[in-house]
C-alpha positions as CSV (number, residue, x, y, z in Angstrom):
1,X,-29.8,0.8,-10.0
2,X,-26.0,0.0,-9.8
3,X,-24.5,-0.7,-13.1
4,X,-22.5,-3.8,-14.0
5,X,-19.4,-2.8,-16.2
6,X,-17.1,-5.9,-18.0
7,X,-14.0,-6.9,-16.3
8,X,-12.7,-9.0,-19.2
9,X,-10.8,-7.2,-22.1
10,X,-12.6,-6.6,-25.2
11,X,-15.6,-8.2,-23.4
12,X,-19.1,-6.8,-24.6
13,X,-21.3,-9.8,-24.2
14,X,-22.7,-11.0,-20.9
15,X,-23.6,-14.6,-19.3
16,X,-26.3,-14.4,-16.8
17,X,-28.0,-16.6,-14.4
18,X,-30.5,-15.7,-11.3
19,X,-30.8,-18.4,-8.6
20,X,-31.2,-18.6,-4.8
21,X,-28.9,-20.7,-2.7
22,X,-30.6,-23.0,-2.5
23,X,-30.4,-23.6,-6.6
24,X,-26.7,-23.3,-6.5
25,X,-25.6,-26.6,-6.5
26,X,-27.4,-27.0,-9.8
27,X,-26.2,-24.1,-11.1
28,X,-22.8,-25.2,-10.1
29,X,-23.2,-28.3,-12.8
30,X,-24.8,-25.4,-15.1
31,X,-21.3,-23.6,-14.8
32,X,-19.4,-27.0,-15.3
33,X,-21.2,-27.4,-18.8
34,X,-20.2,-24.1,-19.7
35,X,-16.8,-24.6,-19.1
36,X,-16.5,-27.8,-20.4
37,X,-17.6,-26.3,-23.9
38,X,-15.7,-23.5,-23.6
39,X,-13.2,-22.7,-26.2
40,X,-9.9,-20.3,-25.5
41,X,-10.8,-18.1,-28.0
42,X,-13.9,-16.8,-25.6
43,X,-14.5,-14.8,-23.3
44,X,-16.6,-15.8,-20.7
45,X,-18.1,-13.1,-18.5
46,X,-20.8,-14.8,-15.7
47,X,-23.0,-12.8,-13.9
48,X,-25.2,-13.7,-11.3
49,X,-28.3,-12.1,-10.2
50,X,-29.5,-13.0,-6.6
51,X,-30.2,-12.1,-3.3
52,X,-28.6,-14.0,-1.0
53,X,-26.2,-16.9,-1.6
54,X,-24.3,-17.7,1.3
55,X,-20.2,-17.3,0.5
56,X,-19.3,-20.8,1.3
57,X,-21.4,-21.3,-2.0
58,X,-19.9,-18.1,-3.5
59,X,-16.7,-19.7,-3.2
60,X,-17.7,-23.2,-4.6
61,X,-19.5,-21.8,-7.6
62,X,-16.4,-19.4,-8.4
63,X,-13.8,-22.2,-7.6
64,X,-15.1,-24.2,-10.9
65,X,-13.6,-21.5,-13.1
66,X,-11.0,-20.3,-10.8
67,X,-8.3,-21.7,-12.9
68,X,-9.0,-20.2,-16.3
69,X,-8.4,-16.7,-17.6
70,X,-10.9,-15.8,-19.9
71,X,-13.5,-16.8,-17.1
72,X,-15.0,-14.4,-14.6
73,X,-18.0,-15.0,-12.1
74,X,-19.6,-12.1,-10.0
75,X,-22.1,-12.1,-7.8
76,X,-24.5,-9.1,-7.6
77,X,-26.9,-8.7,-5.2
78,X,-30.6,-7.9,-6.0
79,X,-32.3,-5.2,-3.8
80,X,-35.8,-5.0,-4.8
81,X,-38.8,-3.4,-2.8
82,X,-41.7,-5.5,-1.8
83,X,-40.2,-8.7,-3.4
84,X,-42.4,-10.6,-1.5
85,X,-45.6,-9.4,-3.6
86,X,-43.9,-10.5,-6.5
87,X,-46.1,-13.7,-7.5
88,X,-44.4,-16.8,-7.4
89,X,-47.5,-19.2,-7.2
90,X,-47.0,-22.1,-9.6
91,X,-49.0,-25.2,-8.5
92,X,-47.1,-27.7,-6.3
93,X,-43.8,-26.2,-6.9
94,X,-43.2,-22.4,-6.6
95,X,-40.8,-20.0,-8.7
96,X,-38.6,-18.1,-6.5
97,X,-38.5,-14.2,-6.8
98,X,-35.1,-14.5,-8.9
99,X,-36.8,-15.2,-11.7
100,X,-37.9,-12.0,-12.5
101,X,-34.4,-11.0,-12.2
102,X,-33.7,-11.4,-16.0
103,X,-36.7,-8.4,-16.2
104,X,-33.5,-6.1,-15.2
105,X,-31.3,-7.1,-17.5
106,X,-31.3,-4.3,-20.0
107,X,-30.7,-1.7,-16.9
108,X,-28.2,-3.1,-15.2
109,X,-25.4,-4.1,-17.8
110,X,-23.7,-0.8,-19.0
111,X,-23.7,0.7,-22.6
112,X,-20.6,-1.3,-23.0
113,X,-22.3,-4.6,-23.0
114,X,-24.3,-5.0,-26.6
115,X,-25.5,-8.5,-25.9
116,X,-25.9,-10.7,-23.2
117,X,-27.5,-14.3,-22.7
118,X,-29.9,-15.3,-20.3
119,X,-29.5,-19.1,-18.8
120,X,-32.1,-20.8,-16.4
121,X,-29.9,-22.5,-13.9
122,X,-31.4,-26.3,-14.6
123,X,-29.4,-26.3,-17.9
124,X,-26.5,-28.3,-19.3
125,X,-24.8,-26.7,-22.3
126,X,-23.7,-29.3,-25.1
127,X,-22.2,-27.0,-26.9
128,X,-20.2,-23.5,-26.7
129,X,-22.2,-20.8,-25.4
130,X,-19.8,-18.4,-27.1
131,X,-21.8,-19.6,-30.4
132,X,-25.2,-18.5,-29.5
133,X,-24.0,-15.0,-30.0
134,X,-23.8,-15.7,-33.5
135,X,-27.5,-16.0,-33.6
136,X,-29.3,-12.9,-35.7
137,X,-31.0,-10.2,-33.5
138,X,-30.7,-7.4,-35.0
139,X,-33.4,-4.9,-34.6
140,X,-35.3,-6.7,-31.9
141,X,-35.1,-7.0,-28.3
142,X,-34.2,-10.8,-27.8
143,X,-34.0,-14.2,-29.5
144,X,-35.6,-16.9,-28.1
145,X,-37.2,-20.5,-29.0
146,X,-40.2,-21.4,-29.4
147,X,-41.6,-23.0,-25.8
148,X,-42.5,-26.2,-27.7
149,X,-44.0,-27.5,-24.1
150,X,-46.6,-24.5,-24.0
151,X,-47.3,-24.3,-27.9
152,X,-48.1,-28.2,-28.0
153,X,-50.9,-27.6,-25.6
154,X,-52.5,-25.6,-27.3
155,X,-53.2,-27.7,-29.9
156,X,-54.5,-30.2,-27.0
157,X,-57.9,-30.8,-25.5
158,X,-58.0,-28.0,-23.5
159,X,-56.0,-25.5,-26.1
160,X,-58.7,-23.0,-26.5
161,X,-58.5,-21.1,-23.2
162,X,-54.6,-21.4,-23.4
163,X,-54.9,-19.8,-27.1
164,X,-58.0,-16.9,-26.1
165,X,-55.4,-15.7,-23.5
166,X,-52.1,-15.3,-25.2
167,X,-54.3,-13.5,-28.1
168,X,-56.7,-11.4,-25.9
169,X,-54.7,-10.8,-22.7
170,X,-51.0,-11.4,-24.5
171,X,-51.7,-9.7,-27.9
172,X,-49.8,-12.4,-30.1
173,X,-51.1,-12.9,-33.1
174,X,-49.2,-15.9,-34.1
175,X,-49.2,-17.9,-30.9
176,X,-46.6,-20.5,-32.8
177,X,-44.2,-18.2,-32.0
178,X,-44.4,-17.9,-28.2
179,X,-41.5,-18.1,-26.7
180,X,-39.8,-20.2,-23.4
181,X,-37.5,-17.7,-21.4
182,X,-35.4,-19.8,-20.2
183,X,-32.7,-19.2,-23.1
184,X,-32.7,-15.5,-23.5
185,X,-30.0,-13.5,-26.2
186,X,-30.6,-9.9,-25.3
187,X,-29.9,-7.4,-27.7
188,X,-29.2,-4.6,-25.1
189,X,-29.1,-1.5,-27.3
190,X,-32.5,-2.0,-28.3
191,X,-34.0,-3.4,-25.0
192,X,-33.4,0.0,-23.5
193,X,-34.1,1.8,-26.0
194,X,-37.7,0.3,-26.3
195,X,-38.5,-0.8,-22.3
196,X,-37.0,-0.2,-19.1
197,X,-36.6,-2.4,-16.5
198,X,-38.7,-0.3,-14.3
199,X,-41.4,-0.7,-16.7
200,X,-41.0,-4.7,-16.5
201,X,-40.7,-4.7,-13.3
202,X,-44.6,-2.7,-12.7
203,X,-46.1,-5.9,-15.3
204,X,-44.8,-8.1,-13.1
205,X,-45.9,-6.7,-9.4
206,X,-49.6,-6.2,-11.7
207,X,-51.3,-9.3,-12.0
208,X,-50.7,-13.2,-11.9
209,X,-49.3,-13.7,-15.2
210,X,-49.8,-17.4,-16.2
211,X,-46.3,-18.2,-17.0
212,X,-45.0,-14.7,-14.7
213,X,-41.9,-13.2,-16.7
214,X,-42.0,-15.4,-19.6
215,X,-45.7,-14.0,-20.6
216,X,-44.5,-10.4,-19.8
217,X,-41.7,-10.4,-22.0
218,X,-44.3,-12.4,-24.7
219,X,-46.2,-9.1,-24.3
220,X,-43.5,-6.9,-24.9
221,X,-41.6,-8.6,-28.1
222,X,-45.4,-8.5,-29.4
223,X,-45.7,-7.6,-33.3
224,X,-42.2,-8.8,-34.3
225,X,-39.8,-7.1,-31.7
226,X,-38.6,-11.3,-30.9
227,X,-36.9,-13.5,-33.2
228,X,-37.2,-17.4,-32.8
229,X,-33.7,-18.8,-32.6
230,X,-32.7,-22.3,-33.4
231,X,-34.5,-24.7,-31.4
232,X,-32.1,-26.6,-30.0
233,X,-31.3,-23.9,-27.7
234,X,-33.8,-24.6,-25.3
235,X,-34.5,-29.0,-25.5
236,X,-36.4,-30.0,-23.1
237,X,-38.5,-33.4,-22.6
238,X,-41.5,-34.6,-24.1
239,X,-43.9,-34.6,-21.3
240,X,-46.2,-36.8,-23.6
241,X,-47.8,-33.6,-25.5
242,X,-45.8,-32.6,-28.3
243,X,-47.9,-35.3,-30.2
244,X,-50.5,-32.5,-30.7
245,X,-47.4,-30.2,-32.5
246,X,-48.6,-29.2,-35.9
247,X,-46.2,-31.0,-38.7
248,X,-43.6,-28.2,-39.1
249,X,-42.9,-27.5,-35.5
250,X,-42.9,-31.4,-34.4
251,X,-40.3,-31.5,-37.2
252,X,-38.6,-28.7,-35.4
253,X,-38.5,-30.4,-32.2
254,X,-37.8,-33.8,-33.7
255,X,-34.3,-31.9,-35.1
256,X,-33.5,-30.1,-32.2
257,X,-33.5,-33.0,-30.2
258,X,-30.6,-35.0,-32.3
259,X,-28.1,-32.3,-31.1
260,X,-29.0,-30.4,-28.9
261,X,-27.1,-27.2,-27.5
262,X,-28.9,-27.1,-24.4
263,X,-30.7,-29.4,-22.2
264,X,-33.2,-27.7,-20.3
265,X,-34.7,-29.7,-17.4
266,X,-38.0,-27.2,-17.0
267,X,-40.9,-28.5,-15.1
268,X,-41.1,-31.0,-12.5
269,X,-38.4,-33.3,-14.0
270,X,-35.3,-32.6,-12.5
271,X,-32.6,-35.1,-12.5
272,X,-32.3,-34.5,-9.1
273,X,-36.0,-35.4,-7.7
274,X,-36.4,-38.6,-10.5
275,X,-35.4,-40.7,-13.1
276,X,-35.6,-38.3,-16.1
277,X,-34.7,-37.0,-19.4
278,X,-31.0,-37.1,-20.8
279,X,-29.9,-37.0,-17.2
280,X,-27.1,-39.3,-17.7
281,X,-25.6,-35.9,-18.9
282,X,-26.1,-33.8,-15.8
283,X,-25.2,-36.4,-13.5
284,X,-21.9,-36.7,-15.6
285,X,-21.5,-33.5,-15.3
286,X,-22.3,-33.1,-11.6
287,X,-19.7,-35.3,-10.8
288,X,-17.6,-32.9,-11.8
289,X,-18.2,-30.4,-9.2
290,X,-17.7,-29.4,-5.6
291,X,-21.4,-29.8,-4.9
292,X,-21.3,-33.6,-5.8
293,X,-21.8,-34.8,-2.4
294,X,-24.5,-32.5,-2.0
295,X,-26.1,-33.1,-5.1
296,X,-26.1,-37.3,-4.5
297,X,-27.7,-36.0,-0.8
298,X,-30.7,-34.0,-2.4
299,X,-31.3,-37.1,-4.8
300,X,-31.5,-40.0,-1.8
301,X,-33.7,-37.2,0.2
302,X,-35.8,-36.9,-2.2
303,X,-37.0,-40.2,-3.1
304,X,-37.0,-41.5,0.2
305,X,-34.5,-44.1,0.3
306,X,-32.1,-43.3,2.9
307,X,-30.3,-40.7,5.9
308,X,-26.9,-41.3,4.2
309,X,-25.3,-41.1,8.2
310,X,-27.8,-41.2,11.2
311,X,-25.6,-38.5,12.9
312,X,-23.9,-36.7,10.2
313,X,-25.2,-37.1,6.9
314,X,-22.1,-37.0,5.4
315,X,-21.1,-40.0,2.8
316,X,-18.7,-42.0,3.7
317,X,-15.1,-42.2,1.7
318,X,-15.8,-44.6,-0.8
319,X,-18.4,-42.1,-2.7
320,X,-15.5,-41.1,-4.3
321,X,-15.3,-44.5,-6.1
322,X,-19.0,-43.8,-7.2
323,X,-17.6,-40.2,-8.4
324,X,-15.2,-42.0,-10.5
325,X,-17.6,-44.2,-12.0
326,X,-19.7,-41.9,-13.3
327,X,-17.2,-39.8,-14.7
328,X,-15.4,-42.2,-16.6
329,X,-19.3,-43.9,-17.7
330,X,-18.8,-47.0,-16.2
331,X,-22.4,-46.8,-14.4
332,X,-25.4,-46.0,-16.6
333,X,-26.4,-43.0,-15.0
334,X,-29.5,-43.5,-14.2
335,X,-31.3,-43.6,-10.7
336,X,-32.3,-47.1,-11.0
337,X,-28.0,-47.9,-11.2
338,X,-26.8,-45.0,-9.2
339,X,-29.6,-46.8,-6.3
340,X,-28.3,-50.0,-6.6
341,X,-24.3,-48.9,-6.4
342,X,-24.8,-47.0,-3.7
343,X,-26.4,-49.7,-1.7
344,X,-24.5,-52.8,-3.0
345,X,-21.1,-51.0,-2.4
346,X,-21.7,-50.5,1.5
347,X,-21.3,-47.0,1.0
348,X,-23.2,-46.2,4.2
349,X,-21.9,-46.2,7.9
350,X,-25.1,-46.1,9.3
351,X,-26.0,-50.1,8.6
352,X,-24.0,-51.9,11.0
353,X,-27.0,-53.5,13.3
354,X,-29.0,-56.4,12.3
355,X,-32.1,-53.9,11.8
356,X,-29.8,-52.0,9.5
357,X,-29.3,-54.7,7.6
358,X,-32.6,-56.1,7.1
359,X,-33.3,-51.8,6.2
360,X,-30.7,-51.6,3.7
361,X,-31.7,-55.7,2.2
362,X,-35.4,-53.8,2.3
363,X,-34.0,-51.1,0.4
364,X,-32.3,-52.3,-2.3
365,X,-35.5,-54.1,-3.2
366,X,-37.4,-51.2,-3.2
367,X,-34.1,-50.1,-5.7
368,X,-34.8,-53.3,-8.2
369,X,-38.3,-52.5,-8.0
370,X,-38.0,-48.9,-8.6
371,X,-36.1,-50.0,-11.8
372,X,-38.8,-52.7,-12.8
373,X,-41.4,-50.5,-12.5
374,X,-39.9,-47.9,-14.8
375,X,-39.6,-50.3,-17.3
376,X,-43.1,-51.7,-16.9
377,X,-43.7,-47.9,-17.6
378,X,-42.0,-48.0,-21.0
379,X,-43.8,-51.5,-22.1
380,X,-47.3,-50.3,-21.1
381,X,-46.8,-46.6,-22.5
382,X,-46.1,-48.8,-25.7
383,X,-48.9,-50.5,-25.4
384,X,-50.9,-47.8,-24.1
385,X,-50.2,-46.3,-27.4
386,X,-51.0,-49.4,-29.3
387,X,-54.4,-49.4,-27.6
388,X,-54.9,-45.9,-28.2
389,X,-54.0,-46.6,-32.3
390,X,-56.1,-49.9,-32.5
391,X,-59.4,-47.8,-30.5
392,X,-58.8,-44.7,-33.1
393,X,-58.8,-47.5,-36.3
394,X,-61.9,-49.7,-34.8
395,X,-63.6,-46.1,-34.4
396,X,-62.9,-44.7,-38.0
397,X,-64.2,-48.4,-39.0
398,X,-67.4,-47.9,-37.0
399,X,-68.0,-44.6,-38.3
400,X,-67.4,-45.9,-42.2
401,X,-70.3,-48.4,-40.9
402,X,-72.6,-46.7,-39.9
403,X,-71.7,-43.7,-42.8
404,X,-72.1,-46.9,-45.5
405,X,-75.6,-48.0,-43.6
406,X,-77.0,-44.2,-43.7
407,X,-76.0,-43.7,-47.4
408,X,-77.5,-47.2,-48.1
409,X,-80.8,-46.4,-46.7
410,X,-80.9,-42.9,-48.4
411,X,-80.0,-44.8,-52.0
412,X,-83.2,-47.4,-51.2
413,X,-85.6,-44.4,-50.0
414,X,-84.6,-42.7,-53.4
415,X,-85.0,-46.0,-55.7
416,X,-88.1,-46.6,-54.2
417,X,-89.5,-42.7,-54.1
418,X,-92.2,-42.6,-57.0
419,X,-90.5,-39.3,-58.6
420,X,-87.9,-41.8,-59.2
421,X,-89.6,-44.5,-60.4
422,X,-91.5,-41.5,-62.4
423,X,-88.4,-40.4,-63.8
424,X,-86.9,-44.0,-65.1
425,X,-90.2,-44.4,-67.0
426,X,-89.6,-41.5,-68.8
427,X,-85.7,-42.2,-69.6
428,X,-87.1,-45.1,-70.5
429,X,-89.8,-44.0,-73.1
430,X,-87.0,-41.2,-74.0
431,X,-84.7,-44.2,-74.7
432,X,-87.5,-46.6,-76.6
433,X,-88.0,-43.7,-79.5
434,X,-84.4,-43.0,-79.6
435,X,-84.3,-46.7,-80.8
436,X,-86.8,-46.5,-83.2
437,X,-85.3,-43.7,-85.1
């Protein structure tokens, strides 16, 4: 394996990311955030793990940073045999091979490099990466947080299998501290010292881990080799289990979510498939790119609204206005607004017939609705919730009943036993001749 040697001076920590190019126009709002939180002082040394991105995106993705001297972004190509046995099978949507990448971390950086961060490229930084190297690792392979998403659920209905596998199969003791690997600070010096990537790399072609390379490096950092960074690392949405946190980590979550450093967008949520989670932030940012256009494509795709050009699908001019609005806040950037600009500002060549325009009147009501029905959402969640609390209380109430009725009933079957009855003649005899004295 090739090793990667820094190109910055006085560089010994590493930023990488692992993405196919497909992913990159994300990533490219990834790399925004980073710079935009970037501080002079820093060195920033990006390295991406992949397989294939095509240049035209190689030449975006570099052209974000291409202006700043304490930036660097490389490319390195990923050669491994029988990728395609690699298991990638996660429900409805699949992980691509590149996220085992950050399983070769430790063997491809040189000695030179000490630490080096590991980013999922559905992030938005809020704050300096630079800092996260600040966070204590001595001794261990990596710093993580704690995969609040994963933990909650195993407090939940179905907990029990989730918990007998990351103890029996896992070997984690204290499953409160299993980690997301999705932020990743690598402490290099140990990491080879105590696995090689070769040896990562075997876990992963073995079996169907549940959660693929985050459980194998949960197997590994077993018995204290991880150490749980702060939480607000790795903030990602509530997708309506983190009520089933114990106190101290709900706390911890509660905490990490007024500031957080990054926003993670894991799961199904991505600002670019639905209305979601802080994603007035990416969109923000994702205006800021070279991929915009593409980005704002991806997002009408996929929720079905409209070809932006019959012939082309290229947006016309005046998305550059929509650009500007979202940069400088003007629209609420959420889908519900970005819909409705889009359509009320004719932004699209295609409706020039009287069909068209009966299509685009159709779909701007299908825009207001989209946004009415999101807020119906809100109200009945609240009062989903309010159902759920009332149920709980008349339950609890019920139960006191019927506790009360049972206790009753054993007090009458005792007060009208004959050992009792025995026994209150005798106090009261005992009582009678204490009198008398």
């Amino acid at each position: 394996m090739k090793k990667i040697f820094p190109v910055l001076e006085k560089v010994n920590n590493a930023i990488v990311l692992a993405f196919n190019d497909d992913f990159a126009k994300y990533a490219a709002v990834l790399i925004q955030s980073i710079l935009n939180h970037s501080s002079e002082s820093h060195y920033y040394d990006i390295i991406i793990l992949n397989t294939c991105i095509s240049e035209e995106n190689k030449a975006g993705l570099s052209s974000i940073v291409e202006n700043c001297d304490n930036f660097s972004i490389r490319f390195i190509t990923i050669d491994i045999k029988n990728v395609d046995k690699l298991y990638i099978d996660r429900g409805t949507a699949n992980l691509s091979p590149e996220a085992y990448y950050r399983l070769l971390i430790g063997d491809l950086l040189s000695d030179e490099y000490k630490r080096a961060v590991y980013l999922d490229a559905d992030m938005v930084l809020q704050n300096d990466i630079a800092d996260i190297f600040e966070e204590n690792v001595d001794g261990v392979i990596l710093g993580a947080c704690r995969d609040m998403t994963g933990i909650c659920s195993n407090y939940g209905p179905k907990g029990a299998e989730r918990l007998e596998y990351q103890r029996s199969v896992l070997g984690i003791k204290n499953t409160d501290d299993y980690f997301i690997s999705g932020t990743l600070l690598l402490n290099l010096d140990v990491m080879r010292r105590e696995v090689s990537s070769d040896t990562l790399m075997e876990m992963a072609f073995a079996r169907n881990w549940r959660q693929h390379d985050q459980d194998i490096l949960n197997c590994i950092c077993r018995d204290g080799k991880a150490r749980i960074i702060d939480a607000s690392w790795n903030v990602m949405a509530d997708y309506g289990t983190n009520k089933y946190l114990p106190d101290s980590l709900f706390d911890e979550w509660i905490e990490s979510e007024r500031k957080p450093k990054i926003i993670h967008y894991g799961g199904s949520w991505k600002p670019w498939r639905t209305d979601t989670y802080r994603d007035g932030v990416f969109w923000k940012c994702a205006a800021e790119t070279p991929f915009w256009q593409d980005i704002v494509i991806e997002l009408i795709r996929n929720n079905g609204l409209i070809v932006v050009d019959a012939d082309s699908e290229v947006l016309s001019a005046d998305i550059s206005e929509l650009r500007q609005e979202i940069r400088n806040g003007v629209i609420i950037p959420r889908y519900s607004s970005v819909y409705k600009s889009l359509l009320d500002k004719e932004y699209f060549s295609a409706f020039a017939s009287s069909e068209d325009k009966l299509r685009k009147e159709l779909l701007r009501k299908q825009a207001t609705e989209a946004e009415k029905t999101f807020a119906f959402r809100k109200e009945r969640k609240k009062r989903t919730d309010l159902e759920r609390t009332v149920g709980r209380l008349k339950k609890e109430n019920k139960e006191c009943k019927s506790e009360n009725r049972r206790l009753t009933k054993k007090l009458d079957r005792i007060i009208s036993s004959r050992s009792y009855k025995l026994a209150r003649k005798i106090a009261g005899v005992a009582r009678t001749l204490k009198g008398k004295q």
